[in-house]
Each structure stands twice: as structure tokens, then as C-alpha cells.
C-alpha positions, 0 to 999 in steps of 0.5 A: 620651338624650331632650331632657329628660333631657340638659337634668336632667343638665346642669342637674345638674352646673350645681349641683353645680359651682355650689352653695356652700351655706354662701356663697351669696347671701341669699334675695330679700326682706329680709334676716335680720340676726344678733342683731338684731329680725326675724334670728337668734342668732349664739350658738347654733342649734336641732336636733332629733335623730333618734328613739333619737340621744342627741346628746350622745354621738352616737358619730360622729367626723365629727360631734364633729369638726364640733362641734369645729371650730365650737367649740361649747361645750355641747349642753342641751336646750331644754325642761327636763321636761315636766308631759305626757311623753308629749305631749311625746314625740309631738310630738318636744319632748323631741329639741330641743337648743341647740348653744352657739356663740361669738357673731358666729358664721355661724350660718346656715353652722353650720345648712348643715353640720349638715343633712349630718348626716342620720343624726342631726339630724331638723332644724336651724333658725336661732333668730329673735330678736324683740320685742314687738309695736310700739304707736305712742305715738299718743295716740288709738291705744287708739280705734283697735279695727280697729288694736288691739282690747284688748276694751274697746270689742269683742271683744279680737282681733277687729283685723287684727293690725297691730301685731306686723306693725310688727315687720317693716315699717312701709312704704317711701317709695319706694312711692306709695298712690293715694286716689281719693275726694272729694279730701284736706286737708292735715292734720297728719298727712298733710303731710309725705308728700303728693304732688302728685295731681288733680282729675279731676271739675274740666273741666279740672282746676282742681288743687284735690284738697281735700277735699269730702265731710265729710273722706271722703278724709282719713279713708280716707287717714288709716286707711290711712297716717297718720303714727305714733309722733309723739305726736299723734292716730292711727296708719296702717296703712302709716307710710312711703308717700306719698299721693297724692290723686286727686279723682274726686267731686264732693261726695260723688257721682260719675261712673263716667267720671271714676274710670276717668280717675283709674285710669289718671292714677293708674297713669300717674304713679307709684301703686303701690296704689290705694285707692277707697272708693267704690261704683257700680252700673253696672259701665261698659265704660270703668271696667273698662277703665280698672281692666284698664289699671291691673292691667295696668301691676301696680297692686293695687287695693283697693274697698269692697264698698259699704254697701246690703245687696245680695247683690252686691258693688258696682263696681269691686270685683266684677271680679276685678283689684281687691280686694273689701273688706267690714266688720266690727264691733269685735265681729268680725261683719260689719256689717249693711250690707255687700254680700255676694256671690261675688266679696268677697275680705275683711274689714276693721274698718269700724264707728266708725271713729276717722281724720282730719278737716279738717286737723287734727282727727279723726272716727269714721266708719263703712262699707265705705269705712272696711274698704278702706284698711285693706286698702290699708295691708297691701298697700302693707306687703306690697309694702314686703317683696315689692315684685315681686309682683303684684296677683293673687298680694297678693289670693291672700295676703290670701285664704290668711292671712285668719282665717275668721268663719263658714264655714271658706273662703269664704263670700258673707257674708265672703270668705274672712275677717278680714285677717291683716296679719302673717299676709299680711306673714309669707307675703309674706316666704316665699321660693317658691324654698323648695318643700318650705317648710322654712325653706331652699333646698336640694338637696330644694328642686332635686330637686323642681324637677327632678322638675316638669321642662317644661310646667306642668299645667294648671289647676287643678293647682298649680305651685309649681317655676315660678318666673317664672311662664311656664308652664314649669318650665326653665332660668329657674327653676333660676337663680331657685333658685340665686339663693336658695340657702340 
């Protein structure tokens, strides 16, 4: 038998002496809770039955045995009638059923044993339970378009749909959001998760990281993690990071040399995410460098655009480890200044712009340097859920589940469109050991995997059944799967 083929078979009887599907350990990422916001109900689960199966007389003993055994009470369709029929039919609504269970039952063990039933089930799905979508009793919240956008001050929808992404995280404490920028005063609603940062434009650092530039970096920091739902001025994207303030201008201007200083100080001591809202033109050798340090060390980095015009994105957001940010108006259009060019990535709220001031006030400013911290916050939310994945794979996310504003995909004018932040927290959540992305990880899922078997195509060639990423689907990756069964 060749090497391959031995290690399938060995594989295979791994999981079938292993496999346990209706106690297996929960998939990697937050856990689903029964009967509570963001997990699923214990009293029922949902089913859709086979064309031609009337469900609820099935006529199979093992099936009504099952049923008994679960002491499931009724079997009524979900919908019930339908103005459009036929629609209807086409689409398979008129087959969905709720099996009634006693509440506290293991639904997920029910939904296990009823995928058995081939024959008859279509598909059997957990019914999630959520909530509306969390708005922060921040007086100022109704000027915050880019969070919020009802239409009164532009075009209702044209935000980055934070607020049902509440729903799932409003951050981690345990992560760290770097600001680099022309330092932070300690405001009000920043106090509380400050850390100690630097001031590397000061020779040597004279330990002033305060704020010297019309509060620029109080307000990029304020977008991106202000306190919320404290009854008090304006909510940040991310409500549970602390924040670390790294100087790196003097004024409102700085050196190239003293950023990439601060990228490494940043990634050096503890930043998870780091946000510049800065511009340059050169594109040094040193501050390239300094930016591979960081995305070597698995540090997201998130940059403006910058705000000329130019058909370039400026530096360091034009390389390709960072995260390249443009801005839009509350309207949904991209803002006239922002650069364009083929390596912006996405867009962000930018224009007017209401944030922190001094220590207690607030302002609205405007600019690319406004659109990134929005970014920012998103990628610190999405490491909250997924916390092992790496700045390449949160750009990749950012860019799949971005809403397109002019050409459908990627254009030089807008990247690949406005950031979706439940989309990108909802795709953060997805579980890559689920290959066939049916909602479960399962014996399709393990065949599939088998099949990719060795060394990965080459790019451009996706592959998916590579787990840990090494190139190689093996042995690695066939843990990786078992460990998410279910």
C-alpha cells in the first residue's frame, strides 16, 4: 500500500475509534451558551426535510424511536402559509419544521443524532437566540454617524455596522491597542484603561506622551476605544482594550525614524494592534523594517491612506503588512481627499467626525486619519473572538466582508469597500475546521480533509483543509479537526 494510503487508513480508524460527536469538545472560539444572547435554544431544534418526506409521519421506526427517546412533544412547521407558494417551495421554506424539546435539552446532542437520519432530514440546525442590536446610552452616540448612521446626518446605513457587533464582543481587556500619534491626554473617558506608553520624539524620552497636536491623538483613540455606555460623551468602537499612548511627533510633524522607533517600542512591550494615523512620503528603509518587526512578532497594524488626493497610498500603509485605510463621508462616498492607489485595503467613516478633546471635551475632526481607528477598533473586537489569528488573515477578513461602493471587488478608488464589523466579527468566528461551512464539524468535514491529503497546491490554489497552516495537509490538521468536532 503506498505511504499515503496507509497514513488515510490509520487516520481513518483514528476517528473512528475517537470520534464521539454528541460529546465532543466545543469548537475553538467563543462558546455557544444555551438559551442565552449569542447561543441557542434548548427547547427545540430546527429541520428541514427531504423533498416528498412528510415529517411528521415519517414511517421509520428508528426515526419515531429517536423522537421518543428525546421526548420531543410536537413537530409544526415553521412557517405558517406563504402569500407566494411556489417561491416558497423553490426555496424549500415550506419543508422547515421545529421539533419541541423539554427545555435544558442538549440540543446540539439532539441536532448530532438526527443528521444520521439522511434519508429524511435535508438539514438540522441549532436556532440561535439573539437581541437587539446594543446602542450605548453615550449622550453624544446620535453624532456618532460612522458608529450609527440613522440618516439624519447622511445616508442611513452608510456606518460600519458596529452596533449589532456589540452583540457579540465589546473587546477583551487582556489585549493592548498601541496609538502612535502626537501623544494622548488623559481624558475622562480614557482614564480608567490607560497604560504606560512613550515619547519617542523626546531624546531621551522625557516620559511626556501628552497631547501636542489640537488633541489628534486623543481623538483617534477616542474613535477607536473610548469608554461606553457610561452615560457620558461618545462610545468607542473597541469598550474593553487598554490603550497605550506612543509619541512619536512632535507637534503635528514627525520623523519616519522615530515611528519605526515606536513600532518596535510598541511590539516590544506588550501592543496587540497598532494604530497610526499618520502619513509619510518617503517609505524609508528603517521604518519598513521596523513594520516587518512588528507583522513578524503578529502585530496587526492599521494606517490612514493619507489625506492629498494622490493616486498613491501614502507610507506606511502602502506595504502590504499593514492595513491600508481610506475615508468616507456620512453619505457612503469616498471622500475627495483621500489617497487612492492599488494597495488601499478599506474604508472607514472619516468626515466630521465627533471624538475626544483635551481631557474632557469633544471635537469633530476630519480625515483618513479618523477612518483608521475605526479600523483599529474592529481588529482589536476581532482578536477578542479569534485572538490566534494573524494580521494577514484580519486584513483578509476585513477585505472579504467589506460592503462594496463602486465596483464590485476591488477598486483603486475604495479598496475593497466600506468595513462591515459584524460582518468581519461574524467571519472571525467561523470555525476553519467546518470545510464544507455547514455550521458543523463532521464526517463530510473529515473526508474532505482526507481527500487534500499532502502537500498543498501552489498559489494561487486555495487550501482550506490546512490547518495550521504548514503547507501541508497531515496529521497536524486532522487533530486540529477532532479538536473542533462538533
Amino acid at each position: 500500500m503506498p505511504h499515503a494510503g496507509r497514513i488515510r487508513v490509520i487516520v481513518a480508524a483514528m476517528l473512528l475509534a475517537a470520534v464521539r460527536p454528541v460529546t465532543a469538545a466545543p469548537a475553538a472560539g467563543v462558546p455557544r451558551i444555551a438559551d442565552e444572547v449569542g447561543g441557542y435554544a434548548s427547547t427545540h431544534v430546527v429541520i428541514r426535510a427531504r423533498p416528498g418526506v412528510a415529517i411528521t409521519a415519517p414511517g421509520s421506526r428508528a426515526f419515531a424511536a429517536a423522537m421518543q427517546d428525546w421526548h420531543v412533544s410536537a413537530i409544526t412547521p415553521v412557517f405558517g402559509g406563504f402569500a407566494h407558494p411556489e417561491l416558497a417551495r423553490q426555496l424549500g421554506l415550506d419543508r422547515y419544521y421545529r421539533l419541541a424539546t423539554p427545555p435544558g435539552t442538549d440540543t446540539p446532542a439532539l441536532a448530532a443524532e438526527l443528521r444520521r437520519f439522511a434519508g429524511l432530514v435535508e438539514s438540522v440546525e441549532l436556532d440561535g437566540v439573539g437581541t437587539t442590536a446594543t446602542i450605548p446610552n453615550d449622550p453624544d452616540f446620535d453624532l456618532q454617524w460612522g458608529m450609527l448612521n440613522s440618516g439624519d446626518l447622511g445616508l442611513a446605513g452608510a456606518d460600519i455596522n458596529i452596533t449589532p457587533g456589540w452583540d457579540i464582543t465589546t473587546g477583551d481587556p487582556g489585549l493592548v491597542l498601541a496609538v502612535l500619534d502626537a501623544g494622548m491626554d488623559p481624558h475622562i473617558e480614557l482614564l480608567d484603561r490607560l497604560i504606560p506608553g512613550i515619547n519617542v520624539a523626546a531624546d531621551p524620552d522625557n516620559g511626556d506622551t501628552s497631547d501636542v497636536c489640537i488633541s489628534h491623538g486623543t481623538h483617534v483613540a477616542g474613535i477607536a476605544a473610548a469608554g461606553a455606555d457610561n452615560e457620558q460623551g461618545v462610545a468607542g468602537v473597541d469598550w474593553q482594550c487598554r490603550i497605550m499612548p506612543v509619541r512619536v511627533l512632535n507637534g503635528c510633524t514627525g520623523l519616519e525614524s522615530h515611528l519605526a522607533e515606536g513600532i518596535v517600542w510598541a511590539a516590544d512591550n506588550g501592543a496587540d494592534v497598532i494604530n497610526m494615523s499618520l502619513q509619510f512620503s518617503t517609505g524609508s528603509a528603517v521604518l519598513h523594517d521596523a513594520v516587518l518587526y512588528a507583522h513578524g512578532l503578529d502585530v496587526a497594524m492599521i494606517a490612514a491612506s493619507g489625506n492629498s488626493s494622490l493616486q498613491e497610498v501614502s507610507f506606511p500603509a502602502r506595504w502590504p503588512e499593514t492595513i491600508a485605510v481610506g475615508a468616507i463621508d456620512s453619505n457612503g462616498d469616498r471622500w475627495g481627499n483621500s489617497n487612492r492607489g492599488p494597495n488601499l485595503d478599506v474604508m472607514a467613516p472619516g468626515v466630521s467626525v465627533w471624538s475626544l478633546n483635551n481631557t474632557a471635551q469633544y471635537q469633530s475632526l476630519t480625515g483618513t486619519s479618523m477612518a483608521t481607528p475605526h479600523v483599529a477598533g474592529v481588529v482589536t473586537l476581532m482578536k477578542a473572538l479569534a485572538p490566534w489569528l494573524t494580521p494577514d488573515e484580519l486584513r483578509q477578513i476585513l477585505r472579504d466582508t467589506a460592503v462594496d461602493m463602486q465596483l464590485p471587488g476591488f477598486d483603486e478608488a475604495t479598496g475593497y469597500g466600506r468595513v462591515d464589523a459584524l460582518a468581519a466579527l461574524t467571519e472571525a468566528l467561523a470555525n476553519p475546521a467546518d470545510l464544507d461551512g455547514d455550521g458543523t464539524v463532521g464526517i463530510t468535514d473529515f473526508l474532505l480533509l482526507l481527500e487534500a491529503w499532502g502537500p498543498c497546491p501552489g498559489a494561487p490554489d486555495p487550501c482550506p483543509a490546512d490547518l495550521d497552516g504548514d503547507g501541508t495537509v497531515g496529521i497536524t490538521d486532522f487533530l486540529d479537526l477532532l479538536a473542533n468536532w462538533g
